[in-house]
C-alpha positions in Angstrom: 164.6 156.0 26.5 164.8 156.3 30.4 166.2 158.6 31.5 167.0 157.8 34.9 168.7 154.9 32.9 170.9 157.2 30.7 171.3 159.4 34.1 173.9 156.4 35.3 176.3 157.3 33.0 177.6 160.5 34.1 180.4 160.8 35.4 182.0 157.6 33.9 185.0 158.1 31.6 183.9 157.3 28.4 185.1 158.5 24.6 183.0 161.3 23.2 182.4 160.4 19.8 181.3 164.1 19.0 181.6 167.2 20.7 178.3 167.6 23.1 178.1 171.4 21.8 177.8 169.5 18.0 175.2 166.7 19.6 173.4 169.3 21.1 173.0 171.3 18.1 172.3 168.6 15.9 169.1 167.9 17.9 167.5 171.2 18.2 168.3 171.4 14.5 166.2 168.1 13.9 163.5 169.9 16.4 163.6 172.8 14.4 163.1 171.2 11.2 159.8 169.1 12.6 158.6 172.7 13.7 159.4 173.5 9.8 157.4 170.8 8.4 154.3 171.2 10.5 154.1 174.6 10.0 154.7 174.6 5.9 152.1 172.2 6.2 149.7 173.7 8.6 149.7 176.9 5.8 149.0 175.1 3.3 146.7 172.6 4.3 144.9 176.0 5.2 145.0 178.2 2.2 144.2 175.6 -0.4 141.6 174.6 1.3 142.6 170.8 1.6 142.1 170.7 5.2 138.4 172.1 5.1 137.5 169.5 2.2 138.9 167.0 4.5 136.5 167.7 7.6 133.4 168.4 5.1 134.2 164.5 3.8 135.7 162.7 6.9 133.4 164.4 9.8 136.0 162.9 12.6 139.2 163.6 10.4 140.5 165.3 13.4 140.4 162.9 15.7 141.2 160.1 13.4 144.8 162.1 12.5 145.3 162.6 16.5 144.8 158.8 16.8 147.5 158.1 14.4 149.9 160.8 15.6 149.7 158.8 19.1 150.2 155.9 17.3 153.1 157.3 15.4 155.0 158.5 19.5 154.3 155.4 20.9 156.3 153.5 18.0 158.6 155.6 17.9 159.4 155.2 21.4 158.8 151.6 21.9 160.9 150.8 19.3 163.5 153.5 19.1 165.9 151.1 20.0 165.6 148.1 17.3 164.8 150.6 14.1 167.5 152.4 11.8 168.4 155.8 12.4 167.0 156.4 8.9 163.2 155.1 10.1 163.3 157.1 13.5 164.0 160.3 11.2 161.7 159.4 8.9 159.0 158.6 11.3 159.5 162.0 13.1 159.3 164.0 9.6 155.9 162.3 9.5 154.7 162.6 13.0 155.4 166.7 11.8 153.4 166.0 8.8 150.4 164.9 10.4 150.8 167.4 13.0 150.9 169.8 10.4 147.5 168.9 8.6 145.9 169.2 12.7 147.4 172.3 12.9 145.7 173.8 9.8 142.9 173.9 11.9 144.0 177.2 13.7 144.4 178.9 10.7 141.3 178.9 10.0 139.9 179.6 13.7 142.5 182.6 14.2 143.9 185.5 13.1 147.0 184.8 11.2 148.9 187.7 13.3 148.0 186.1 16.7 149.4 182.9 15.6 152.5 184.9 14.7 152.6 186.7 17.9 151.9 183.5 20.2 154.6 181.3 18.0 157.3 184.4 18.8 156.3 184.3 22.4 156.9 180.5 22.7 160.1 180.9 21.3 160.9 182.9 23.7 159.8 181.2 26.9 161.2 178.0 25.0 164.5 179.7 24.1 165.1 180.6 28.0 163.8 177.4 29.4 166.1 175.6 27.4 169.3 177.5 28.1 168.4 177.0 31.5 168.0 173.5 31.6 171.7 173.4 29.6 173.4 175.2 32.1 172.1 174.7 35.4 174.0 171.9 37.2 170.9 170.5 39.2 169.3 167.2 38.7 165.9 167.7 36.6 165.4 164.1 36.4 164.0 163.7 40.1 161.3 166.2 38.5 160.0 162.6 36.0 157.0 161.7 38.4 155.8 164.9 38.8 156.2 166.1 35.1 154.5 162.7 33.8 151.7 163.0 36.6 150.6 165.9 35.6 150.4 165.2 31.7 148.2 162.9 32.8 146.3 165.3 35.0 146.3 167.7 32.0 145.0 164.6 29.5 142.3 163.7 32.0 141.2 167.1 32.0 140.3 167.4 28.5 139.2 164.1 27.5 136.5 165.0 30.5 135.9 168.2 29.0 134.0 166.6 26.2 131.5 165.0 27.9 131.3 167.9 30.7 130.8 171.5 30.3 134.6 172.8 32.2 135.0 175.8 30.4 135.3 177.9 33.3 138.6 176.4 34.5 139.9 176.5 30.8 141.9 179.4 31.8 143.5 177.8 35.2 144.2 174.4 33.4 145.8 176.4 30.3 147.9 178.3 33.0 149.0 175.3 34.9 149.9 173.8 31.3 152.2 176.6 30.1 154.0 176.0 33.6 154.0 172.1 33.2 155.7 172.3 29.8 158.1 175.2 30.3 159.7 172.7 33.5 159.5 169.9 30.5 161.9 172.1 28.1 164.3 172.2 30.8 164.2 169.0 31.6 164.3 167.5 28.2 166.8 169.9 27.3 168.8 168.4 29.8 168.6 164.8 28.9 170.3 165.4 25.7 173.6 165.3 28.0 172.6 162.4 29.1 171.8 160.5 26.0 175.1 162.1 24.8 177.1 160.7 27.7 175.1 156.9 28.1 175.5 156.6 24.5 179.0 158.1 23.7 180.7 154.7 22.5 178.0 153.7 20.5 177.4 156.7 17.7 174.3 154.9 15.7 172.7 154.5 19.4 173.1 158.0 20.0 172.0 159.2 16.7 168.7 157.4 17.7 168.7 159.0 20.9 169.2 163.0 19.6 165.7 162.4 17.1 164.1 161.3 20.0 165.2 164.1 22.0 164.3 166.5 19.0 160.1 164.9 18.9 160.5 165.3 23.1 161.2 169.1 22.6 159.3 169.2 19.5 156.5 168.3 21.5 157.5 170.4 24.5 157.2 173.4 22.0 153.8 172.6 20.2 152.1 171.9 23.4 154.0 175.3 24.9 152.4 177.1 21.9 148.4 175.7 22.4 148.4 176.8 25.8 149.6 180.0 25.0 147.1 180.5 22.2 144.1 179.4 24.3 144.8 182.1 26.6 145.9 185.0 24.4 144.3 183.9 21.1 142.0 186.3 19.0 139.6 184.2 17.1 138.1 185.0 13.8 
């Protein structure tokens, strides 16, 4: 799902097979509904104690589910374009499940009012970042080498972190994380224009293309809301 690829299309007269106000709703609905699932599940993987009876029997649980979840993106996007539309739904209801089971974690390492707080202030910076990427009528796909360079600055950052002592940065690298993924949600925000527009003669195609701009903005959102807890975050 390139989309410098999908980026060719404007401008070229093709059918709309639905209305992009409809398209675009239709994905940030699907978003929504991952953030849903994750969260129902985060609670109560947390409160009925599954999630702690997990770690006590599988020490590297954590790590194991994050493999998987990986797993789970990279098939999704590898093969987004052979599966049904059914199977790249289903397959993003699950990635939100696992994420879900991860996230139980937090409930038990903060206070449930700061996760409350920090999840209102995400939707917030998300909410703006996301009109803004709508509406404005520059090119945000020029921004692709940057955005996916530093991802993999970020991911180098912490996979470090665990075998050196960078606590001290914590703060700058959370900072310059909240930055990277508030330019994402504007950015992915505006590809679902494009996918609407490359894919508007071919409605199962762009079907396919709004879930995977939903788990792009899901993700947008989840890592948005980390960053934000690792800096603002009261621990129990």
């Amino acid at each position: 799902m390139d989309y410098n690829q999908t980026n060719t299309y404007y401008g070229n007269a093709v059918q709309e097979y639905e209305p992009i106000g409809r398209y675009t709703a239709k994905t940030f609905g699907w978003m929504f509904l991952g953030l849903m699932v994750t969260f129902i599940t985060a609670i109560g993987s947390a409160y009925s104690g599954l999630v702690i009876q997990l770690l006590y029997r599988v020490p590297y649980a954590i790590f194991i589910l994050g493999i998987a979840e990986l797993a789970v993106v990279f098939f999704l996007s590898a093969r987004i374009s052979k599966m049904s539309v059914g199977s790249a739904r289903a397959l993003f209801l699950f990635y939100s499940l696992l994420n879900g089971v991860v996230f139980s974690v937090y409930f038990l390492v903060y206070n449930v009012f700061t996760l409350v707080l920090v999840f209102a202030a995400t939707s917030l910076f998300f909410g703006v970042m996301a009109v803004a990427g709508y509406v404005t009528n520059a090119d945000l796909s020029n921004l692709r080498n940057f955005l996916v360079g530093a991802v993999l600055f970020l991911a180098a950052f912490w996979i470090l972190s665990i075998f050196i002592n960078l606590s001290q940065f914590e703060t700058i690298i959370c900072i310059i994380g909240i930055f990277i993924f508030l330019v994402f949600t504007a950015y992915d925000t505006q590809k679902i224009k494009a996918y609407h527009q490359a894919y508007a003669s071919d409605p199962v195609m762009a079907e396919k293309a709004s879930v995977f701009a939903a788990l792009s903005l899901y993700l947008d959102f989840i890592n948005l809301f980390i960053y934000l807890l690792r800096i603002v975050g009261r621990k129990k």
